[in-house]
N, C-alpha and C positions, 0 to 999 in steps of 0.2 A: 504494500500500500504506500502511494508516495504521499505526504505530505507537504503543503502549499507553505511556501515560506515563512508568510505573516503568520501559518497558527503556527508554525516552530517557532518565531520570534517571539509570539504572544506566550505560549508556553515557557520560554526563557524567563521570562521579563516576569511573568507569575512566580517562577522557583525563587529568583531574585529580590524582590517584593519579599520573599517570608523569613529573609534571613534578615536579622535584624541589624548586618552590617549594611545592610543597603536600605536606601530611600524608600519609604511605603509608596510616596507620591510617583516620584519620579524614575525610580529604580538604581539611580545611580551608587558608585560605594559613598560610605557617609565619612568622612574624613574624619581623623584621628582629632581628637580631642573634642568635637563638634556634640553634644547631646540636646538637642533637640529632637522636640515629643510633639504630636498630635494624639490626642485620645478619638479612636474613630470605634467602634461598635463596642466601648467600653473598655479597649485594649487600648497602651501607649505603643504611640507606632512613630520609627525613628524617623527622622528627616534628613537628609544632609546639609540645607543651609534654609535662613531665614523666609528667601523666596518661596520654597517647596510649604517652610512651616503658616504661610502667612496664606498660602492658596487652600492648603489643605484644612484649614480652619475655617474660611471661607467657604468650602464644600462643605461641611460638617454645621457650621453655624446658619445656612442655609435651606437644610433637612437635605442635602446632596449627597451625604455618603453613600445610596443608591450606586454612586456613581462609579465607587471602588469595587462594589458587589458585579456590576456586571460589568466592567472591567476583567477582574479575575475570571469570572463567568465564562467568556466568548473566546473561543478558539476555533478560528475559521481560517 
């Protein structure tokens, strides 16, 4: 079975997201000494920088965390 790129990237990008050295938001690694949080389904979830924590609040303080669920969700 071949797999279409975007859902292997999307699957990537998923695995990445759950380690907590990387970005919930954005996925990127979270740089050394950097501890910012976002609390999203009741869990603190890292950030790598102010940017990420200041959107992802935004999505959260908007009733958008939806937004993370079908994110992870979609593998197409």
């Amino acid at each position: 079975m071949r797999v279409p790129g975007a859902a292997l990237s999307r699957f990537f990008f998923s695995l990445a997201v759950m380690n907590n050295s990387n970005c919930y938001h954005c996925g990127q690694p979270v740089p050394a000494g950097v501890d910012l949080e976002v609390g999203i389904d009741g869990q603190p979830r890292a950030m790598c920088c102010g940017g990420c924590q200041a959107v992802a609040q935004a999505i959260v303080a908007n009733g958008l965390a939806d937004y993370y669920h079908n994110r992870e969700s979609r593998l197409w």
